[in-house]
N, C-alpha and C positions, 0 to 999 in steps of 0.2 A: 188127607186134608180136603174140606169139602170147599165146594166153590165158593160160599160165602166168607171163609176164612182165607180164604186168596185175597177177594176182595175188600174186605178190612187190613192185610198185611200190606196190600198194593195200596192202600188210600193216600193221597199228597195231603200231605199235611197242612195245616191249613197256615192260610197266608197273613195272619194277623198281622205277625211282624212287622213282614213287609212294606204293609199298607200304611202301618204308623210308623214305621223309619220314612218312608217318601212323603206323607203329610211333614213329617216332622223338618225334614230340608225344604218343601215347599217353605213352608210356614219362616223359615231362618233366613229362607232367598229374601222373602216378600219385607221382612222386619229391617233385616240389612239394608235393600236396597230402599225403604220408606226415612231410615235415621240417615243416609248418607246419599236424600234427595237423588237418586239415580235414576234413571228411567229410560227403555228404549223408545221415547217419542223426542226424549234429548237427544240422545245418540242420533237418531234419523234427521230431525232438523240441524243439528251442525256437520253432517255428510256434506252439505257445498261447500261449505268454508275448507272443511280437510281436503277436498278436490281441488280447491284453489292452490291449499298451500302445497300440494305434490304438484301441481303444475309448474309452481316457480320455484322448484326443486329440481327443476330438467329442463337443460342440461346440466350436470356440474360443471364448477369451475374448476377445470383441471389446472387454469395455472396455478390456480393455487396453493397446488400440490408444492411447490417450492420450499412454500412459507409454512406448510403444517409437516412437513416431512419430520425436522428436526424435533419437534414439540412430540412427536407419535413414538419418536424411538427413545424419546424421555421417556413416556408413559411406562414401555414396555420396560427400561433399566428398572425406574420408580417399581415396576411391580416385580422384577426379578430380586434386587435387593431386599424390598420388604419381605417378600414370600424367604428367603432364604434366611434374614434374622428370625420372624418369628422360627420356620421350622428349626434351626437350630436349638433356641430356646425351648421350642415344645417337647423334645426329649426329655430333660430331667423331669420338667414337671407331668409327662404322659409318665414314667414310674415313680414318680410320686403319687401319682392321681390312682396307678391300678391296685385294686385292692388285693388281686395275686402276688404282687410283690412287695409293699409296702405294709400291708394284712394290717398295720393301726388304723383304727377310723378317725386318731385322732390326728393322723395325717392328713391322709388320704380324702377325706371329709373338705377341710378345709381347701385344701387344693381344687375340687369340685367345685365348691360355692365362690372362688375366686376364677374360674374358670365359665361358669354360668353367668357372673358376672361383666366379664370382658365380654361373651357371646350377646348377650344381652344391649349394650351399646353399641348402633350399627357405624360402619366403615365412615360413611357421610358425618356422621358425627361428629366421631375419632378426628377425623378432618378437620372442621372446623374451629375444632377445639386447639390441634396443635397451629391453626394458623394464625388464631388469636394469642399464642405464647409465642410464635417464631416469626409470623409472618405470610408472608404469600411467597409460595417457592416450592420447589420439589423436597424439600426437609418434608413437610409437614405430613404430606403424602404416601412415603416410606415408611413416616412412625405409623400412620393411620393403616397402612395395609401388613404391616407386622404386627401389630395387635392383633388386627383382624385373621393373619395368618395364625399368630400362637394360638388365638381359640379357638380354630376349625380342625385346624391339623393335629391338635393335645386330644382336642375333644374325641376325633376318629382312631388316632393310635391309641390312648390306654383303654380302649372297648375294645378293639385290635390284642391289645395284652392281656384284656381278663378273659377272652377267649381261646389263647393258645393253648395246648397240648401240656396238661402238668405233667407226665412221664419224665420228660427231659430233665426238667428241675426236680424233683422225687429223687432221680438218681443220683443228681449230683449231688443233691441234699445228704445223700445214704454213706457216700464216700468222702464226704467232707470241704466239698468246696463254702468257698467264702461268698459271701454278697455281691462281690465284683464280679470272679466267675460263673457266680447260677445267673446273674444278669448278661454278660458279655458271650458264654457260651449256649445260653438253654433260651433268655427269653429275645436277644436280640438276633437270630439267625431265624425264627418263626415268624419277625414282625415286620424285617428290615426291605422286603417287596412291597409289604403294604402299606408300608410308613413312605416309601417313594409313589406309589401310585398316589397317594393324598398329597402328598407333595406339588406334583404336578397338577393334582386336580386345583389345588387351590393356587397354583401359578397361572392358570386360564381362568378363573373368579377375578383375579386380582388383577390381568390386562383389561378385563370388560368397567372391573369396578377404579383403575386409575383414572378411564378415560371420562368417569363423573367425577372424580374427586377436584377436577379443575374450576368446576361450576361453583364450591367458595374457594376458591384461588390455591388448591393445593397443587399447584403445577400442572403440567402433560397438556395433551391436547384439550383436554375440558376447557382452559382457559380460552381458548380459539373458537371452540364449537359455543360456547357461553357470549364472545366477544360478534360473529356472527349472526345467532339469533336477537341479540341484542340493537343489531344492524340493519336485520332485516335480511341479509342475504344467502337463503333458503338454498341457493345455489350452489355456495359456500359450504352448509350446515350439511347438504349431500354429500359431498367432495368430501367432510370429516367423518361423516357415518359410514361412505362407501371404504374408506381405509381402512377404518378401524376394524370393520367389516371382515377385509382379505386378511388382515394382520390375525385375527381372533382366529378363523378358519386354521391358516396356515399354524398357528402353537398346534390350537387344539388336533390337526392330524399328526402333527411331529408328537405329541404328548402322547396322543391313543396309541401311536405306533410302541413307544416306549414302553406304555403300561401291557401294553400287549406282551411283550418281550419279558416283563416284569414278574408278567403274574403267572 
């Protein structure tokens, strides 16, 4: 092979691509941030105002750790309950939804498009929506984060199930088991660590997302941190962001620890 066929086989290919993917994101930065007025001369001139308001952020008011204690370990019920009805519920319909076990699209189809559909309506919403049927309270809140639970947690287990190992189910197929047993022995023993790791993941989603759902009146601390800024008292607004804070921390190492163990 002579030197110049080295040289043609070693050539870098050329960069066309590249140069029009990175115009192409330029060009998406600039359009995005011209229709939704943004600008870093904004950002720069309101820098004093946000230095103000972290000033009258410190110190917190710790007494008023008294008065938000009981409101913060709603929140966290408010999301252990929602998170646990949805997941329950998301079982039948994650093997309804997987097309490994239910194989009709004419199931399996619609379960998806009703499933796209709940994902599609966010938790704040859900929220508002049940408080205008129920009221202002922690009701509204629970339904709001079990919803949002059934379609995180449907959505990651039956992808979880069309991914497992068919062998298992093949052979049970071969020797005659029923629908019950190819589901209870072959698909749920491959899925049942990773249907608790989403589990848990979406029980740490839903302590950060109960503590907004208060801001239209679904309960938990939201209502305080909402009652606060409304007040003015920044000091206060600390004191409910530094809790929620330790509290989110502390799940989420108790959760990692678990899925660790899990998986």
């Amino acid at each position: 092979m002579t030197s110049t066929e080295r040289k043609d086989i070693l050539k870098k290919p050329p960069r066309t691509k590249s140069y029009m993917t990175t115009l192409l994101l330029i060009i998406l930065l600039w359009w995005s941030a011209d229709m939704t007025d943004s600008s870093l001369t904004t950002l720069f001139t309101g820098m004093p105002e946000m230095s103000k308001l972290l000033v009258e952020m410190v110190p917190p008011d710790w007494s008023y750790i008294d008065v938000v204690w009981d409101p913060m370990m709603e929140t966290v019920q408010m999301a252990v309950i929602g998170t646990t009805i949805g997941g329950i519920f998301a079982i039948p319909v994650a093997l309804l939804a997987a097309g490994n076990v239910t194989r009709s699209p004419w199931v399996y189809q619609p379960a998806r498009i009703i499933l796209n559909l709940i994902r599609t309506i966010p938790e704040l919403l859900f929220a508002g929506l049940f408080v205008a049927i129920f009221g202002i309270g922690a009701a509204p809140g629970v339904l709001a984060l079990a919803f949002f639970s059934f379609g995180l947690i449907t959505k990651l287990t039956y992808e979880s199930i069309e991914a497992i190992d068919p062998g298992p189910l093949e052979a049970m197929t071969a020797v005659g088991a029923n629908k019950l047993q190819w589901i209870h022995f072959g698909v749920v023993p491959q899925v049942a660590a990773q249907y608790m790791a989403y589990f848990l993941y979406t029980f740490e989603v839903n302590v950060r997302a109960a503590a907004v759902l208060g801001l239209v009146g679904a309960g938990g601390i939201g209502l305080f941190l909402d009652r606060t800024l409304q007040q003015f008292r920044y000091d206060r607004a600390s004191l409910i962001i530094l809790l929620t804070l330790a509290i989110v921390l502390l799940i989420d190492y108790v959760s990692t620890k678990v899925r660790e163990r899990l998986l």
